[in-house]
Each structure stands twice: as structure tokens, then as C-alpha cells.
N, C-alpha and C positions, 0 to 999 in steps of 0.2 A: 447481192450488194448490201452493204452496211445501211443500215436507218439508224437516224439517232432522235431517243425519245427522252422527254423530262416528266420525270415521277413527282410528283410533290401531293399533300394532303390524300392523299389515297388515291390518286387520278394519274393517268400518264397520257400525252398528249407526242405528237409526232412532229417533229420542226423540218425544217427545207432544208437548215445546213449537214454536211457531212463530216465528217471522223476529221477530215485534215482542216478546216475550217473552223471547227468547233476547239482545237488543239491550238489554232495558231490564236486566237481571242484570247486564249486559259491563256497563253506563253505571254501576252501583252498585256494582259491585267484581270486575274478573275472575275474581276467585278463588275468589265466589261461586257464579258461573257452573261453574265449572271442578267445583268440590264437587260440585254437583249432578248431570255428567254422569262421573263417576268408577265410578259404580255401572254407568252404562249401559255404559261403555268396558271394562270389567273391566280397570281402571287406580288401583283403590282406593290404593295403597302409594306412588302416584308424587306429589312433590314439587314444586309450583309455580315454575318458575322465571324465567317473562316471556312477555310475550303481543303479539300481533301481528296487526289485520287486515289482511286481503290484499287484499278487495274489497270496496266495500259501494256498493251502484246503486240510482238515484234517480228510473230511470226506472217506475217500477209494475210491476216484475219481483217485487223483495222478495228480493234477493239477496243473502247475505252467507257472507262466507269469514275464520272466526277461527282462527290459529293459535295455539296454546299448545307453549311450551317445558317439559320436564317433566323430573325427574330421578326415576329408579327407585331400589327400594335397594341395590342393587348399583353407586351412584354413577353411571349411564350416563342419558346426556340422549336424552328422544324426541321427536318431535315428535307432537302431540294436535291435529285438526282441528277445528271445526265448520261444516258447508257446508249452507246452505239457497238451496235453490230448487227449481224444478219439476224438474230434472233433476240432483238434489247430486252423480251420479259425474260427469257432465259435465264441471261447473262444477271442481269439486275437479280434474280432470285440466287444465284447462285454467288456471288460475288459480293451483296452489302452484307454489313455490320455495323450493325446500331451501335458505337461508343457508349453515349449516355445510358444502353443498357446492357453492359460489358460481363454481367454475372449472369444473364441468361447463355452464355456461349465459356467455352470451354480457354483458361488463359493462353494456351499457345495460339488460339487461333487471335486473341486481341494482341498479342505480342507480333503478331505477322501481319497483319492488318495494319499496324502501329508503325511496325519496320518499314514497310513498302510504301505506305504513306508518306512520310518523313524523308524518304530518299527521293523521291519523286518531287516533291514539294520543292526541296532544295532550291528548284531554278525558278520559287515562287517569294523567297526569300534571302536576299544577295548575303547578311551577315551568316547565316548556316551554312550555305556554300561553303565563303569564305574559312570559317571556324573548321570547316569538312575538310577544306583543301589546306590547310594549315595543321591537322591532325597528319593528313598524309606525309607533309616534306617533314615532319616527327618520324615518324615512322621510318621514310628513307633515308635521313641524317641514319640513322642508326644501324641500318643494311648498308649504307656506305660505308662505318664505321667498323665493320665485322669482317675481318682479312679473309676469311672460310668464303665471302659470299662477294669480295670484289677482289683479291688480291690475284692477280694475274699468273702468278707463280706459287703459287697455294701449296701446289703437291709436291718442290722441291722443299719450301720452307714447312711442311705440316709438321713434323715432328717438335720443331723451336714452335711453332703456332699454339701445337698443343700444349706444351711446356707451358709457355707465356699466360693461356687459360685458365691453367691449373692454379699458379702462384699469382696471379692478377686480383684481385677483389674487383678492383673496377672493369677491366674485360670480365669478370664472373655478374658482374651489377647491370651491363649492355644489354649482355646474351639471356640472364635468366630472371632481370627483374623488368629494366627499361621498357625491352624492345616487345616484350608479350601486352604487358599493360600498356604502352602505347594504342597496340593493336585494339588491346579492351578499351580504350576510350573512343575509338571508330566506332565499335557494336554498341557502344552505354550513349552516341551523343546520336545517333540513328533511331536509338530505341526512346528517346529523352529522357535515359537518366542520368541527369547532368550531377548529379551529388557523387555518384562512382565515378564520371569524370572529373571532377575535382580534387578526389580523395587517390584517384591512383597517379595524377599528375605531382601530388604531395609524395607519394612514397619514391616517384620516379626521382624525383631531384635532394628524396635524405638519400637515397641508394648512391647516386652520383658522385654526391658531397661525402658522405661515410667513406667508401671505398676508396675514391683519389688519395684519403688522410689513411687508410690503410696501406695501400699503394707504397705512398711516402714515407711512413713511416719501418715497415716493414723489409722496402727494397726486391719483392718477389723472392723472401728467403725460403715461405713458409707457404702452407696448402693455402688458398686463399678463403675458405669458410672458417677454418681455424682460426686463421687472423680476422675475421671481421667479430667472430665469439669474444676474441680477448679484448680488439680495441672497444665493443660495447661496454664490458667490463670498465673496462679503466676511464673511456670518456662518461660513462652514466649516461648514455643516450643524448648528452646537451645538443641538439644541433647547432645553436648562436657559437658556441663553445667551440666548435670542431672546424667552423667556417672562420671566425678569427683566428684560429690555428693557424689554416692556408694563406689567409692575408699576411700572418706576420712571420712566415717563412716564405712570402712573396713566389707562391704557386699559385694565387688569385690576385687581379690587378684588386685596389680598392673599390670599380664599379662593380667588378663582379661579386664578390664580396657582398655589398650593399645589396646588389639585387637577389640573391641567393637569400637574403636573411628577410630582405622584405616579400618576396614570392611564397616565402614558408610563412610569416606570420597572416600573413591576409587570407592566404589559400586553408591555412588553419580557421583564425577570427571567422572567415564567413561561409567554409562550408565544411568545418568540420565537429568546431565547438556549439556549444550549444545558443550564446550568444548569436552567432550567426542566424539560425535558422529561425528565431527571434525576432530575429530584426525584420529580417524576408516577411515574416508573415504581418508584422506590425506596420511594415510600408504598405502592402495589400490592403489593409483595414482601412486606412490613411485614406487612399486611394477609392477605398469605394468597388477596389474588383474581387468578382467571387471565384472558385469559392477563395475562401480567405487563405486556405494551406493551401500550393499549387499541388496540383498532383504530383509532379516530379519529387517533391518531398515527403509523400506517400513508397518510394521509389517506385510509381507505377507506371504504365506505359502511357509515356506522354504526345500531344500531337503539339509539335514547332511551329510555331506561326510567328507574327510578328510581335505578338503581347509578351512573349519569350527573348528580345533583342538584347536587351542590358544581360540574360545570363549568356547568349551568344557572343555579345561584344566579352563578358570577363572570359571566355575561352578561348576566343582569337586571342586576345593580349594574352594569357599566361603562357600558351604553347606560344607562342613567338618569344616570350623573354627565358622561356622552357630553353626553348632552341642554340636562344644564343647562348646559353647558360653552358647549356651541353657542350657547345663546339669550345668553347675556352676550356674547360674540362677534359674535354679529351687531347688537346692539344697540348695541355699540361701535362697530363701522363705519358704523349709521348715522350715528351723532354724527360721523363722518369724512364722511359723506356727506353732510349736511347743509350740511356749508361748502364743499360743491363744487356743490352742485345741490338747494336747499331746497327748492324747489316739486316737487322730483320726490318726495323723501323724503314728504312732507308727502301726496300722491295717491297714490302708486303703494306705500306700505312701511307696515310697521306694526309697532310695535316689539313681540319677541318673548315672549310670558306660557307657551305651551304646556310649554315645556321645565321649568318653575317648576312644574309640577302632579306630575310622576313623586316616587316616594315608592319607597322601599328599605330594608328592614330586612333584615340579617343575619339568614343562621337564629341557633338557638340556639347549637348545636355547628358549624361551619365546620369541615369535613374539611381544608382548604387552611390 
């Protein structure tokens, strides 16, 4: 049967509660949890400072490894375990990783440590969730959007499918820029490096925007990387340039438009230029919190808690205005598509509503 023991200052000590008891306090509020086992720890004085599972298995073992961050009053941070199973020194020797000392142990293992961490956490922290579950309906907009992977009659129209691939810039921008770096901003917002999320959420919507205006421009005469080579040439890269194009050949409403051009300079301004990361560290000093560069700005492997909410909140709002950005976009080039191959449009496509459903509200107070 599982015991569950708490480690703290070189000492481990054995509590009365069990695996599913000790799990359901963590789900209600770590700090609960923590209160409770303070008595047993002879850790009364020490200060909450972020929490961390290490492991937790599914197989009918009933094993679980919670680490707590803690400050004493003498200002000095400890670490605080709790480790159940049938064998907790075991488990506990085999399963912690000291963060604060991340260079004694080899990086893949703090990157897996990091990962497992942060996903677990999630239902510790509702704006990550959120942010998490909000990368995902990204992700399926775009498997919706892909006639190879939803289109019911796939194998009669494949040939015009494939066609339409070929000479599309924008189906070529879905399938081989969108939809992967989508994927990568799941693995970069688990791992906490929120700067590769921010920076491939940039490229996801120039890819978008460039391609629709090659799209347009082109009419699917030509190979579709050919035309994206040439329209570079000739636009010089402007993105402002290329999205007023769409506005005034009214292929973008005017919100869309505005929100296209505002999602690229902000997404730029603060996490791509240099002013950005700037600023980030200069509200930290402000503030009083250490260290002063977050780690994630290091790109290194970060743990998500709640002192990370304001860069959680700007990731829910971009992928939701991401989303809806996208579904008017793609909805636009069907109507491009339509005069090129209506019967295909009409079996194989279906014009975009998912992206229309995401919902965003500012916190109250925005750190940023």
C-alpha cells in the first residue's frame, strides 16, 4: 500500500493522509495542502512560494511526487517534498530535480522535468489552461481547414486537391508554415518559452497575410513558391503595405485589416524588437522581483506559475484575435477560390465559423 512522506531540510517524516487525499487538497489549493503538512515538516515559519509536480502515474501504482518552493524567515528559499508510494525514499531519490541547481544534471533531463511540470500544473493555474486550450482550437481551425484531413470525398477530388496545393500560396502557407508552428507554440508554451511563442505566432499571420495577396494577385496561374519569391520582390517585405492592399481591394473588412496590422506591430514592439524585452526587464526592477531577466528570456526552461499571468493573458488574446484573423482569411480565398474551381470549393471546403466562437476579455488590472 502507498505511504506518503514529506522531505524537507534533510528530514522526512510520514503523514496519515493517502495518495488520493493528498491529490484532492493539491486540486483545491496547494497552499492548503502545504498548511496542513507544515506541522508534520517542522516547517511552521516557512512561506509559500510556488509548487511543482514531479511525477504523478496512472498506472495502479498511486504514485505521486509534489514539490514545494518555500521561503523561511531568514529570506532563504527550500525546497519541501511530498512523495507517496510503496517505496517514497525510492521514488523521491529517483524522481527529484533540484531547478535552482539545473547545471549539476544533464539539459534534457531539466527540459523533461520542466515539461511534465507545466502540464500537470496547468489545473493549478486557470489562465495557462486556458492559453493551452486556446493554442489547441489553433491548431484544429487549421485541420479543419485542410480538405486532405476533413474533406469527405477527398479521393474523388485529389487530383484538383492537389492542383489547387500546388498553385495556392495560401493553402502552401496552412499546410507548411501555419499549421507546424502552431503545433510548435503547444511544445514552446509547455516548455515556457513564451518568446518562440510569440515570434512564431508573428510569422503565422505575415505567412497568412503575404499569401492571400499572392493568392489575389496571381489567380493560382503559377507554382505557388515562385509567386511568393516574386510578390517579395515587388512588395519589399512592407507588411502595413500588403494588408492595405487587401483593405482597398476589399478582400479584408476594415476590422480585419486594423487588427492584422495592430497584432503585427505589438507582437513585434514587445517580443520581438529589442525595445520589448527592455521594457520586460525594466517593469521587473520597478517591481522589486528577481531575478530581474525572467528566465524565459534566457530561452530557458521555464516553470508557469501565477507571477507569469500577464504573459499568459497576451497569449490567450493573440491566438484568439490569431483565430479570428485566420477564419476571415481563409474565407476570403475561398471566394478567390471559387472562381477558379467551384465544384471543388462547394465538396471539399467549408467556409470558416470556429475561429468566430473564441472570446477574450482583459483582466481587470494588465501588468503590460
Amino acid at each position: 500500500m502507498a505511504k506518503c512522506r514529506v522531505y524537507a531540510n534533510g528530514k522526512s517524516v510520514e503523514i496519515a493522509d493517502d495518495v488520493s487525499s493528498v491529490m484532492e487538497l493539491w486540486r483545491i489549493d496547494p497552499r492548503i495542502l502545504l498548511e496542513k503538512i507544515k506541522n508534520y515538516a517542522g516547517i511552521s515559519g516557512v512561506e509559500f512560494k510556488g509548487v511543482n509536480i514531479y511525477g504523478r502515474y496512472s498506472d495502479g501504482r498511486n504514485q505521486l511526487v509534489i514539490g514545494y518552493l518555500v521561503k523561511d524567515p531568514s529570506e532563504h528559499e527550500h525546497r519541501v517534498f511530498i512523495v507517496c508510494a510503496e517505496n517514497p525514499d525510492e521514488l523521491y531519490a529517483k524522481t527529484r530535480v533540484e531547478k535552482s541547481n539545473w547545471r549539476d544534471y544533464e539539459l534534457y533531463a531539466l527540459y523533461k522535468a520542466t515539461i511534465l511540470d507545466n502540464y500537470v500544473n496547468m489545473e493549478g493555474v486557470k489562465i495557462f489552461d486556458e492559453a493551452f486550450q486556446e493554442v489547441i482550437e489553433l491548431v484544429n481551425d487549421l485541420i479543419d481547414a485542410n480538405p486532405f484531413l476533413s474533406c469527405k470525398e477527398k479521393e474523388k477530388y485529389y487530383e484538383r486537391l492537389k492542383e489547387l496545393s500546388v498553385r495556392s500560396a495560401f493553402r502552401f502557407a496552412l499546410d507548411h508554415i501555419a499549421f507546424p508552428l502552431a503545433n510548435a507554440v503547444l511544445y514552446d508554451l509547455v516548455g515556457g518559452n513564451f518568446v518562440a511563442c510569440f515570434m512564431q505566432l508573428r510569422l503565422i499571420l505575415e505567412a497568412l497575410i503575404k499569401s492571400l495577396a499572392v493568392d489575389y494577385k496571381n489567380k493560382f496561374k503559377d507554382i505557388s513558391v515562385e509567386s511568393i519569391e516574386e510578390w517579395e520582390k515587388y512588395t519589399r517585405g512592407s507588411f502595413r503595405n500588403i494588408v492595405e492592399s487587401l483593405c482597398n481591394h476589399s478582400l479584408l473588412n476594415t476590422d480585419a485589416c486594423r487588427d492584422a496590422i495592430d497584432i503585427w506591430n505589438n507582437l513585434s514592439e514587445e517580443w520581438v524588437h529589442l525595445r520589448g524585452y527592455a521594457s520586460k526587464v525594466k517593469e521587473r526592477v520597478r517591481e522589486g522581483k528577481r531575478p530581474a531577466v525572467p528566465f524565459y528570456l534566457w530561452v530557458m526552461p521555464t516553470d508557469i506559475d501565477s507571477e507569469l499571468e500577464p504573459e499568459l493573458h497576451d497569449l490567450h488574446k493573440y491566438v484568439c484575435k490569431l483565430r479570428k484573423l485566420l477564419c476571415k482569411a481563409h474565407n476570403t480565398w475561398l471566394d478567390l477560390v471559387k472562381k477558379y474551381d467551384a465544384e471543388l470549393v462547394e465538396k471539399c471546403y467549408k467556409p470558416c465559423e470556429v475561429g468566430e466562437e473564441c472570446e477574450y476579455q482583459d483582466p481587470v488590472q494588465s501588468p503590460l
